[in-house]
C-alpha positions, 0 to 999 in steps of 0.5 A, spaced: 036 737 887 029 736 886 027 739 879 023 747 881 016 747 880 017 754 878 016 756 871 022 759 868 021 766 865 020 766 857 024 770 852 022 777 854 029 779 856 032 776 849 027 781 845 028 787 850 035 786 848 034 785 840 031 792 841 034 796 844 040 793 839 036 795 833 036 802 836 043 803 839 045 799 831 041 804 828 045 810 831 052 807 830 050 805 822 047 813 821 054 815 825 059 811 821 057 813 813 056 820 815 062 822 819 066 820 811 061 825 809 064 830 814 071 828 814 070 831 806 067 837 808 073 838 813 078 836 807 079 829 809 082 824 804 082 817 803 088 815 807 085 820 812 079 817 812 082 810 814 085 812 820 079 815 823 076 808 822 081 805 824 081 810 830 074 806 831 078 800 834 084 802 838 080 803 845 076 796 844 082 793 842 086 794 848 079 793 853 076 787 850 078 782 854 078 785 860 072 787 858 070 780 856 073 777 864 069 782 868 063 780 863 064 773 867 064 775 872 058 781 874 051 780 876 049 786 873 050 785 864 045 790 862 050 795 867 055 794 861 050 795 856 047 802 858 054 803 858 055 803 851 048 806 849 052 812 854 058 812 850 055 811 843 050 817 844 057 822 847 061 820 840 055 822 836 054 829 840 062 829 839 061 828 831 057 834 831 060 839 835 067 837 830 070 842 827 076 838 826 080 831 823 083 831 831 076 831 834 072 827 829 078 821 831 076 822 838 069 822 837 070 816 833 074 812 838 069 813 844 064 811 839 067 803 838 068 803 846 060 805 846 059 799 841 064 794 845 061 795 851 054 794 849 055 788 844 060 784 850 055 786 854 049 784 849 052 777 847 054 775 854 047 775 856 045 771 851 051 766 852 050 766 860 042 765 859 040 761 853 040 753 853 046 751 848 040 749 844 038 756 843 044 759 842 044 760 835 036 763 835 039 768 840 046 771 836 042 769 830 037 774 833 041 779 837 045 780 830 040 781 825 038 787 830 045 789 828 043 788 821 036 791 822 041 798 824 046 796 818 039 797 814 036 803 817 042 807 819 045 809 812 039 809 809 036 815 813 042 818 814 042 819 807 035 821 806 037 827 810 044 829 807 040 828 801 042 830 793 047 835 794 053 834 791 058 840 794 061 837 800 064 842 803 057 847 801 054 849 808 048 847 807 051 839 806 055 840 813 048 843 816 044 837 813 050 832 816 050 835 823 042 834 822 043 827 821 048 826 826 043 830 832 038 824 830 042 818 831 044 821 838 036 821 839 035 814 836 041 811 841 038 814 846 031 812 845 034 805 847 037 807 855 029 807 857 029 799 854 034 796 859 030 799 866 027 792 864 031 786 867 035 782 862 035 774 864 030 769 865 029 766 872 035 762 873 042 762 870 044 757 864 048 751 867 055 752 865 054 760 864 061 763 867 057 769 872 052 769 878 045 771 875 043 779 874 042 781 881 035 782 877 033 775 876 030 771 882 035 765 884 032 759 883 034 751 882 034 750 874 029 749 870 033 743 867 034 739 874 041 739 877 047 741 875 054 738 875 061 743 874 063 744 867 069 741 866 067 734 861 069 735 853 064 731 849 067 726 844 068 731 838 072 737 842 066 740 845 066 743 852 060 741 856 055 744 857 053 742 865 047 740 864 044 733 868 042 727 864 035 728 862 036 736 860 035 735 853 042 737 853 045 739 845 048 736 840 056 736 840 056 742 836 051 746 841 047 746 835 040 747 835 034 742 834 035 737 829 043 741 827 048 736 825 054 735 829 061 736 828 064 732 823 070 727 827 075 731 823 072 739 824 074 745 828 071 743 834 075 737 834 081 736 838 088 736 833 095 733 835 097 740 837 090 742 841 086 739 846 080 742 848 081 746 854 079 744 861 074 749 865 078 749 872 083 752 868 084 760 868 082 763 861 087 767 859 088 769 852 093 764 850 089 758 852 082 760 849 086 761 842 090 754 844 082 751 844 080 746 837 079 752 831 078 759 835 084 762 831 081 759 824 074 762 827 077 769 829 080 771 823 074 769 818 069 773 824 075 779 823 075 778 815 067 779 815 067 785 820 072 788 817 068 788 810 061 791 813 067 797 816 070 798 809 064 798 805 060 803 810 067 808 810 069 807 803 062 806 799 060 813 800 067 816 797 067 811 791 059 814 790 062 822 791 068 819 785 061 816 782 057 822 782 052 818 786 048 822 791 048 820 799 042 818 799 041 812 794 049 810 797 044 810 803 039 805 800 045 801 797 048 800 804 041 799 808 039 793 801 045 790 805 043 790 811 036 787 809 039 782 805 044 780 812 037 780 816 034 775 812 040 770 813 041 771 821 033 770 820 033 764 816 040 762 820 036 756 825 033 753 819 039 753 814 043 750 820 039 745 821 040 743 814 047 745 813 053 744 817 055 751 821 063 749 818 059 749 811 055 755 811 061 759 814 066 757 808 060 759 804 059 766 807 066 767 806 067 765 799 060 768 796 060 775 800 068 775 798 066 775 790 059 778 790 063 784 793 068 785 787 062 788 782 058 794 787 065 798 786 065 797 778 057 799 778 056 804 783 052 808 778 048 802 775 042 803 781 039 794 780 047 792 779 050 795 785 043 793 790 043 786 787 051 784 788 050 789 795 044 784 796 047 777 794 054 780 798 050 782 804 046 775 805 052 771 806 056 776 810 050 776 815 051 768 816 058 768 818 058 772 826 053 769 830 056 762 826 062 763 828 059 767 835 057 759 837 062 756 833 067 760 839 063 760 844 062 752 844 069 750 843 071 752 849 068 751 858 062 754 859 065 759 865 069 761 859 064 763 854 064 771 856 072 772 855 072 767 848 067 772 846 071 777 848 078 774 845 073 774 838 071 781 839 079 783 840 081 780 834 075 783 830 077 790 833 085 788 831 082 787 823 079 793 825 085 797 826 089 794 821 085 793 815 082 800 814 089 803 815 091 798 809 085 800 806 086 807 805 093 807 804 091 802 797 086 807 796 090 813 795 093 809 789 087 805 787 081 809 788 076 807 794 074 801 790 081 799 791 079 799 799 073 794 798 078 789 794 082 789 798 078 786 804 074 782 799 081 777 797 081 777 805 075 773 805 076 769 800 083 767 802 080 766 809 074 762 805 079 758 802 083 756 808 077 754 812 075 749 805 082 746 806 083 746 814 078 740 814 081 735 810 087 736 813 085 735 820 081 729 819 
């Protein structure tokens, strides 16, 4: 097929996405510390508390990867991601309106759909249009949004609860519903951005799904495409692109990335081959692909401890006498801190292998999260290690977000990512749940620990997995 003479449309649509994702982030991170802060003025207790954030996963954790399959396979993403701005402002007017830990566990289930539908939605676009090139400036960019919202919501959340210290006191549950009412607001600011079309001109080759129904059809601009059912040398899917594309390194790394080393996750063990796009891509087969399984538990260990310091880091600062606003500030320097990473993330990833930057980001941000807990009233402590540990925790999901979706067929990346998502919202059931019961004895801090030694261990297991596999 003759190259197009149309010019491909720019990255608009990616910016469209990442703002929207800054809005719809900024809500979900104002709802998530100050529903703890509502569940103590109801009379939540620890173990309480940790259920209701378990409660935020159940319903992602049975539709992700339905979610994922029909993700593949709809034109119309954007459809899924007004879905989930839908659902998140409906929880947040949920959390309002409970007067009771039943209502609140409601509201927080419909607010982890709301999130579900919006980041399946998001990070499929980014899958099914962006070049393999760009795949890590794409969810590099779409998760600094997440942390642009990890740093603003909490923060303002806070500066609008304020200083009081009386939980129950009316004026503290008036200024909590107050907060609540804004994230509403904030998230559906959002809806207005996704009138505009999301992809560029023409689909990505190897992309799963028919371009949005808002993208005009027209040849690639790469030149012609063939059937993605090759794996490169190193494990790695192929990507469709004709010769002369320009095509990626192995790894789908960005310019100048180094490829994956013989012995690494992408490449094929005794046990796994890397799997084939003629094939149907159920969950077994995806997890069966070159390091997947390795890759979703240290993306579950990260997420998990963004849940548990945002749940739990308020109840340490009311056991700490330190007021919700300066938890607020603290949790948003970690979101700052995860926003310089993923910014910084192209240029650490052209220097750095993506399997050495993940060990780092699971190693650090476990031990450097040990000390807020043990400091919480010590202001410049708690943000430093916050900061340090915030940095490294913003590394680890768009690394293992491309590490996932480049391990297996390009028609295939829509349900990967959803299998990944599945596994992240399983850890989220199961650890906070874990979490508020190692809290009850331990005190709050004793949650956070507990999640640090998980990605430590998880760290630990990836620096060991390469030798043994080369």
């Amino acid at each position: 097929m003759a190259q197009s003479t149309r010019t491909p449309r720019s990255s608009t649509w990616l910016w469209i996405l990442v703002a929207a994702a800054v809005l719809t982030q900024t809500g979900l991170n104002l709802f998530r510390p100050i529903t703890s802060y509502k569940l103590l003025g109801l009379g939540a207790d620890p173990v309480v508390i940790g259920l209701t954030t378990a409660a935020y996963a159940l319903l992602p954790l049975v539709t992700a990867v339905w979610l994922g399959r029909m993700s593949d396979r709809i034109p119309q993403l954007r459809l899924l991601i007004l879905a989930g701005v839908g659902f998140l402002a409906l929880a947040g007017v949920g959390l309002v309106l409970a007067n009771s830990v039943w209502f609140v566990f409601a509201a927080s289930a419909v607010l982890g759909m709301g999130h579900l539908c919006f980041t399946i939605g998001g990070q499929t676009a980014i899958a099914r249009y962006a070049a393999d090139r760009d795949l890590d400036k794409g969810f590099g960019w779409f998760t600094a949004a997440f942390s642009a919202g990890q740093m603003i919501g909490p923060a303002l959340g806070g500066w609008i609860v304020g200083h009081g210290s009386d939980v129950a006191s009316p004026e503290r549950l008036a200024a909590v519903n107050e907060s609540l009412w804004i994230g509403v607001l904030v998230t559906v600011a959002a809806a207005p951005l996704l009138a505009f079309r999301l992809g560029p001109a023409s689909r990505r080759p190897g992309a799963g799904a028919p371009p949005d129904d808002d993208a005009a059809a027209s040849p690639t601009p790469h030149g012609t495409s063939v059937p993605d059912t090759s794996a490169t040398a190193s494990g790695t899917p192929g990507t469709g692109v004709a010769s002369g594309a320009g095509g990626s390194t192995p790894e789908g790394a960005t310019g100048g990335s180094p490829a994956a080393p013989p012995g690494g996750d992408d490449a094929p063990s005794a046990a796994k081959r890397a799997p084939r796009a003629d094939e149907r891509p159920d969950v077994l087969r995806i997890l069966r692909a070159p390091g997947v399984m390795s890759n979703m538990v240290a993306s579950l260990s990260l997420l998990a401890m963004i849940d548990i310091l945002t749940a739990f880091l308020p109840l340490v600062g009311e056991e700490a006498g330190v007021a919700p606003s300066v938890v607020g500030v603290l949790l948003g320097a970690r979101g700052l801190a995860s926003i310089a990473s993923r910014l910084l993330l192209p240029l650490l990833s052209g220097r750095f292998s993506r399997r050495a930057l993940l060990i780092a980001s699971l190693l650090a941000s476990g031990l450097a999260l040990i000390v807020p807990p043990l400091f919480l009233d010590s202001f410049w402590w708690a943000a430093l290690f916050l900061a340090v540990g915030g940095f490294f925790l913003g590394l680890g999901q768009p690394l293992t977000m491309t590490l996932i979706s480049t391990a297996v067929p390009g028609t295939w990346r829509g349900s990967a990512l959803a299998v990944r998502l599945m596994g992240n919202r399983l850890g989220q059931v199961i650890l906070p749940v874990a979490a508020g019961a190692v809290a009850a004895p331990f005190g709050p801090g004793g949650a956070i620990w507990l999640t640090c030694a998980l990605l430590v261990a998880s760290g630990v297991e990836k620096a060991v997995r390469r030798p043994r596999e080369g």
